[in-house]
C-alpha positions as CSV (number, residue, x, y, z in Angstrom):
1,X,33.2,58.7,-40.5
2,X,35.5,61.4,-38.8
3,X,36.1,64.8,-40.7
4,X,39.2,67.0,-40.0
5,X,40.3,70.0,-40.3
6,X,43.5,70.0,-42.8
7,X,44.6,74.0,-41.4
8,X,43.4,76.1,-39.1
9,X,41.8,78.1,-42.3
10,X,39.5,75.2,-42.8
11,X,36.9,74.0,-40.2
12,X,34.8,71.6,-40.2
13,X,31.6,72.4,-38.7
14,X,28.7,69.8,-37.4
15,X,31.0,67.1,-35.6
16,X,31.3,63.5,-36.4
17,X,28.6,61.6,-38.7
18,X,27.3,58.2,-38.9
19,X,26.1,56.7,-42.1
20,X,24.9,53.1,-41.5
21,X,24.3,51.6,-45.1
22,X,21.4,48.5,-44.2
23,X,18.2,48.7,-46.4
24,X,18.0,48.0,-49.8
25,X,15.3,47.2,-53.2
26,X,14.6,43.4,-53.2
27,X,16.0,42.3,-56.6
28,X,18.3,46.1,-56.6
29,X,20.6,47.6,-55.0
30,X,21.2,48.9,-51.2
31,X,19.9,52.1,-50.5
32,X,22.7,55.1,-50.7
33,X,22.7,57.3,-47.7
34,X,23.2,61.1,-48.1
35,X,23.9,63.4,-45.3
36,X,24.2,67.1,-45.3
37,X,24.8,68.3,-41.5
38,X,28.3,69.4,-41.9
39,X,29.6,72.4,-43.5
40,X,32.6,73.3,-44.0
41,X,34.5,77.4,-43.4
42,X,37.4,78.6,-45.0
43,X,39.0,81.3,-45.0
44,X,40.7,83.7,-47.8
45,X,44.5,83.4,-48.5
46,X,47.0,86.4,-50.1
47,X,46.3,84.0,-53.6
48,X,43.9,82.7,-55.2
49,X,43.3,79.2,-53.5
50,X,41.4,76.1,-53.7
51,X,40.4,72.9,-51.2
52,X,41.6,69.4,-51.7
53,X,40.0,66.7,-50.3
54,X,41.4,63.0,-49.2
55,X,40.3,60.3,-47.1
56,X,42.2,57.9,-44.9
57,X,39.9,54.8,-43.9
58,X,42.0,51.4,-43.3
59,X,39.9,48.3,-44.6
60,X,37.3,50.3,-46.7
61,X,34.6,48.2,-47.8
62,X,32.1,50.6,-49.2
63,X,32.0,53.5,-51.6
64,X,31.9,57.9,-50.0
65,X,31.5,60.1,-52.2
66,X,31.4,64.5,-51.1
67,X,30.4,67.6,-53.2
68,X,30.6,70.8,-51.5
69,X,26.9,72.5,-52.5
70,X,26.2,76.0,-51.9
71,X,29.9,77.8,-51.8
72,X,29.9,81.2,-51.0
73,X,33.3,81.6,-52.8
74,X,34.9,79.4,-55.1
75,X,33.9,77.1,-57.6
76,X,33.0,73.5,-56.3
77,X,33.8,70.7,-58.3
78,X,31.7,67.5,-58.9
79,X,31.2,64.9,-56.5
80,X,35.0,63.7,-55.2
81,X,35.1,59.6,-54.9
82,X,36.5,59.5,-51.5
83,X,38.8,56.2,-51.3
84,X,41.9,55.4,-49.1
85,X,44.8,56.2,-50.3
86,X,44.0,57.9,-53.4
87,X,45.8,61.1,-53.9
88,X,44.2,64.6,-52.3
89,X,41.4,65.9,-55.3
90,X,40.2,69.2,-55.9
91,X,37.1,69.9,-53.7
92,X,36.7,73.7,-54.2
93,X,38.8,75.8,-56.4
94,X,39.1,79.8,-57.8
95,X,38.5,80.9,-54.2
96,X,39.5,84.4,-54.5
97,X,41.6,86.3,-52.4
98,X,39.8,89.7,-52.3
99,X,36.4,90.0,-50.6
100,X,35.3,88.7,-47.4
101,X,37.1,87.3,-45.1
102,X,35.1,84.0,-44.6
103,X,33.4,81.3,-46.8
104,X,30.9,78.0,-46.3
105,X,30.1,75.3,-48.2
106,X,27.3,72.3,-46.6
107,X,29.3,69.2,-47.4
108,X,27.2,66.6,-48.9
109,X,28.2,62.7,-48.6
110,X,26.8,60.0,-50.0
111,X,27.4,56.5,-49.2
112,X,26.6,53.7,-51.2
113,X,27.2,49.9,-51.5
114,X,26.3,46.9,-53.5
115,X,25.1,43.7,-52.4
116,X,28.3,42.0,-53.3
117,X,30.1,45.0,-50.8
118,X,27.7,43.9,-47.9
119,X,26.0,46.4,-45.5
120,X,26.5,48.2,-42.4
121,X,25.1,45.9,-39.9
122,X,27.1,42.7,-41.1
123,X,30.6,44.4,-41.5
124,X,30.2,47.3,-39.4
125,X,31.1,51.3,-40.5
126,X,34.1,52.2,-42.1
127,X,35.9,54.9,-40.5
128,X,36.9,57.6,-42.5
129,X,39.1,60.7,-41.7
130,X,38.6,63.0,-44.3
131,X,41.1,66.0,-44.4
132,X,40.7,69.2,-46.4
133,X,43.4,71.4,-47.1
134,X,43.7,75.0,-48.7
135,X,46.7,75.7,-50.5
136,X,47.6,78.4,-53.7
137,X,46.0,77.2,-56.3
């Protein structure tokens, strides 16, 4: 998975993850993988603003998910789906455009698949780039 910045008000901190979906509950289900290294900084715009959030990922064969957890400003939505070529969804929104200059969020993804899906280590990784964008809300 790849994470991009959508404008040079956003960053995407923490670099590129891997999230390799291959254990699972004889009988259940495969284990879903959260990871939390990434953050993400945004700054304020001359409105009040919010973050969209869309992936591109050619091929996708399993299911991303991302909630932004512990915004400084703004008020994070639940947990977006993440699925190519759905249109952008609201990630973060009311960011307010007094205050400080700067905000974070940890982005928190959580990748999951069923046995019917398959795993990781017979189909490989999807690749996702996942683009946030800040716009007047």
């Amino acid at each position: 998975m790849i994470a991009s910045e959508g404008r040079s008000q956003v960053t995407v901190g923490g670099g590129n993850i891997t999230m390799t979906i291959t254990t699972g509950i004889a009988g259940g289900q495969l284990t879903n993988i959260v990871n939390t290294v990434t953050t993400l900084q945004y700054q304020k715009q001359k409105k009040i603003s919010k973050i969209t959030v869309a992936t591109a990922c050619t091929g996708q064969r399993f299911n991303l998910q991302v909630v932004a957890t512990s915004a400084t400003r703004g008020t994070a939505q639940p947990a977006v789906v993440l699925v190519n070529g759905n249109p952008a969804m609201d990630f973060i929104r009311d960011i307010p455009s007094t205050g400080g200059k700067n905000s974070t969020c940890t982005l928190q993804y959580t990748a999951s698949a069923t046995f019917a899906q398959g795993n990781s280590t017979e189909l490989g990784n999807d690749v996702h780039t996942v683009t946030y964008t800040i716009q007047a809300q």
